[in-house]
N, C-alpha and C positions, 0 to 999 in steps of 0.2 A: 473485328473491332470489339473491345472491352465490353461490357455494358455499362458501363459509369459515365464513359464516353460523349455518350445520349444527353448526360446534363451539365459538359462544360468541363468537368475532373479532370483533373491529372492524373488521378488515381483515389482510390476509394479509401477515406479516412475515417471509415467508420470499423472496420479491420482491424483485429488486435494488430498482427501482423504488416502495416502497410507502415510508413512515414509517421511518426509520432506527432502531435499539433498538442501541443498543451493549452488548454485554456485557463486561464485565472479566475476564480472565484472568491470570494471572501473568506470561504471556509478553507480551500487552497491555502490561501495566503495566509491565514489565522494557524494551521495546522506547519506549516513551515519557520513560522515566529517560534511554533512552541519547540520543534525538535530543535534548532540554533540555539537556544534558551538552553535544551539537555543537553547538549555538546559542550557549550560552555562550563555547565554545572557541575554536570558527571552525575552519575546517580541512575534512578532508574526510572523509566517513562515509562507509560502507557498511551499506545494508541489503535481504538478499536473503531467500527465500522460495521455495516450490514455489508453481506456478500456486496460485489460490483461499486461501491461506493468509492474505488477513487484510493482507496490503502497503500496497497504495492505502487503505484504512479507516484502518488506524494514521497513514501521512503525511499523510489529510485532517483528524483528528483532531487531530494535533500543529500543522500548520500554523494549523490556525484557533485554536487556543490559544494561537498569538503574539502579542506587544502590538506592534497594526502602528506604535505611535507608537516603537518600536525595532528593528524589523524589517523589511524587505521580503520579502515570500513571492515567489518566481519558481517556476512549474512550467513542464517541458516532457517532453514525450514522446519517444522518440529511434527510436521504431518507424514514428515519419510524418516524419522529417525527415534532409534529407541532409547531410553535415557543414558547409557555406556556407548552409546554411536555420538548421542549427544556432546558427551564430555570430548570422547577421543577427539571426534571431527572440529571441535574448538582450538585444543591443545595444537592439532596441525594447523590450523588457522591461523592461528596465533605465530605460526614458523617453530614450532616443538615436536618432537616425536612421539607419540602418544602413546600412552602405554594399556593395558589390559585391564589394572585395576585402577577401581576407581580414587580410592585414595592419593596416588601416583598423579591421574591426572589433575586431579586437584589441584596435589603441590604444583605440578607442570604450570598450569594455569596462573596459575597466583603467581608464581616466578615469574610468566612472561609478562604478563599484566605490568606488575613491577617494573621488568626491565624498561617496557616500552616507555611507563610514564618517567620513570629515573630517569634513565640513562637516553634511551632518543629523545625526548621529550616528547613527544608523540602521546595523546590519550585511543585509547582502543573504545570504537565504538561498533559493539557487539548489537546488531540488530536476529532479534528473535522471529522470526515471521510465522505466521498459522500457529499462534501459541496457546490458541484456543485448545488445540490439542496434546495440550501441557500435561503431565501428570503430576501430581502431587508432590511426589520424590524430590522431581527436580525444582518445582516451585520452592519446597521446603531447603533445596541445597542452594540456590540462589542467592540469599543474604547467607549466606556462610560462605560460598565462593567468593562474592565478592566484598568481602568484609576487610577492609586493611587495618592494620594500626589501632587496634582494639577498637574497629567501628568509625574512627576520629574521624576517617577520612576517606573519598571515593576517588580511585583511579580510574574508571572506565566509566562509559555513558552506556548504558545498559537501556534497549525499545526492545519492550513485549508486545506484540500487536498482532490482531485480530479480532475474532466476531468480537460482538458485544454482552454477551454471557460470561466472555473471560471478567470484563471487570464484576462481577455479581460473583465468580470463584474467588476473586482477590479478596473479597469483600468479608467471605466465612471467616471466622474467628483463627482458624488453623494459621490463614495466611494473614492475620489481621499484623506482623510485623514486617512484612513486605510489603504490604499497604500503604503502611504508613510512611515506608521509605521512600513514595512516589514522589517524583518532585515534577514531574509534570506528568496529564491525564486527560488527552483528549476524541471527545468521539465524534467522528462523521457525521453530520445528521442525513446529507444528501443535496443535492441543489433546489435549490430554491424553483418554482416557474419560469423567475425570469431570465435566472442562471441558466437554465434548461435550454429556454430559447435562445440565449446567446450562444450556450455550447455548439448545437449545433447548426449556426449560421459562422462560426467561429472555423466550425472544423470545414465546413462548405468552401469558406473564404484561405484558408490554409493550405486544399488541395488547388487553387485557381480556379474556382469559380466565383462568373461573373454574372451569372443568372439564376431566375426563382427555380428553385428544384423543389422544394416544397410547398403547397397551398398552405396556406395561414393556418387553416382548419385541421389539413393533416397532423402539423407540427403539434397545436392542440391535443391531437386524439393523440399524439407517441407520448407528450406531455405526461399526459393524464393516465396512461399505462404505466408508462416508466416509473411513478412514484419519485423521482428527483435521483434514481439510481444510473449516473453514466454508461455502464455495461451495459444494461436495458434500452439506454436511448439508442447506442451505437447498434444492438441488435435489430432495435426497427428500423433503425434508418435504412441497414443495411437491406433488411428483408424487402423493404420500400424500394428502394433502387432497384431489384432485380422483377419485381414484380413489375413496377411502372416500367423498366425496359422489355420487358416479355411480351407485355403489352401493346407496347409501342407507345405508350402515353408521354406526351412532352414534359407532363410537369406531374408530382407526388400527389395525388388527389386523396382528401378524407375517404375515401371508398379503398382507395390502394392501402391507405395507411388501416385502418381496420381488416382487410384482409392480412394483412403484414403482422399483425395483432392476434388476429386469431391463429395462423399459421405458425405462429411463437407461443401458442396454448396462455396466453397471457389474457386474452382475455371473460 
């Protein structure tokens, strides 16, 4: 028998890995406004975050609620890729064959850009992820890739997103023209307490259950660890579940969730 079992679950939705259950928050929902706002627009967003906050959820979210018959989704990671892996792996994105130098891919880029928005009508939206670990170069080659029509005009909806230091690099004077290109710029703060407590009786009632797995106080003490960071609540929980079943304890007690706490070096 599972150990999640013990309190009613279907299955453990505290698990990156398990059933997704999305909960709606304000900031959710405010953070969804603003990418539909950059799709519409085109141009170039920002959106940053503390680790676990909820980032990559929101842009898998937003991107599959594009209509692909107007859209192209591009994602890329900039944490596995060097800035000529950068370009190439774009240009194939794009559906082009990429070439070796950088200049080439350029053109490539800019060509397809064009075609998609010309000719399919389609806008290309190029999602940046981990771009905290941007380098300069390509920062600097961004408003020059995607420049059309001397500047007049933006074809693509360009998301840079990651930690929240990225916007403090935007910020230096170097990249003070890509800054200003922002046309939207939003950061996570985290959830709220009461968010916190909804999430997870949110995600309790997602897997079917129909009874207390947490004491009041428990939830509390994961509360109060977590700092309003999702990843963090999902790790106590998680840790809580296994320990109260180890146990053999019916229900999540303040004493579980503190050992759950320290057992995550968190506290």
């Amino acid at each position: 028998m599972e150990y999640f079992t013990r309190y009613g679950l279907e299955f453990n939705p505290f698990l990156k890995n398990s059933r997704e259950i999305l909960v709606d928050t304000n900031e959710r929902t405010e953070a969804l406004f603003r990418l539909d706002y950059l799709a519409k627009t085109k141009g170039f967003g920002l959106l940053t975050g503390g680790a676990g906050r909820g980032k990559t959820t929101v842009i898998r979210t937003w991107a599959a609620g594009l209509n692909p018959s107007l859209y192209k989704v591009i994602y890329t990671s900039l944490s596995t890729l060097t800035a000529n892996d950068f370009y190439r792996n774009l240009a194939q994105e794009l559906g082009a064959q990429p070439s070796f130098r950088k200049p080439d891919n350029f053109r490539t880029i800019q060509e397809e850009i064009a075609r998609l928005s010309l000719e399919k009508r389609k806008t290309p939206v190029i999602i940046i992820d981990e771009a905290n670990y941007i380098n300069n170069a390509i920062l600097n080659d961004l408003k020059i890739l995607f420049n059309f029509e001397m500047d007049s005009r933006d074809r693509a909806a360009v998301l840079l997103a990651g930690l929240p230091k990225l916007n403090s690099t935007l910020r230096l004077a170097i990249h003070e023209p890509l800054y200003q290109r922002l046309v939207m710029n939003y950061n996570l703060e985290g959830l709220s307490k009461e968010e916190g407590r909804s999430y997870i009786y949110e995600k309790l009632k997602g897997a079917g259950c129909n009874q207390t797995v947490f004491h009041e106080a428990a939830v509390e003490a994961i509360l109060n660890a977590a700092d309003g960071t999702p990843r963090i609540i999902n790790k106590l929980c998680n840790a809580g579940l296994l320990i109260g079943d180890s146990s053999k304890s019916e229900i999540i007690t303040a004493d579980i969730a503190m050992q759950a706490i320290n057992d995550c070096e968190l506290g």
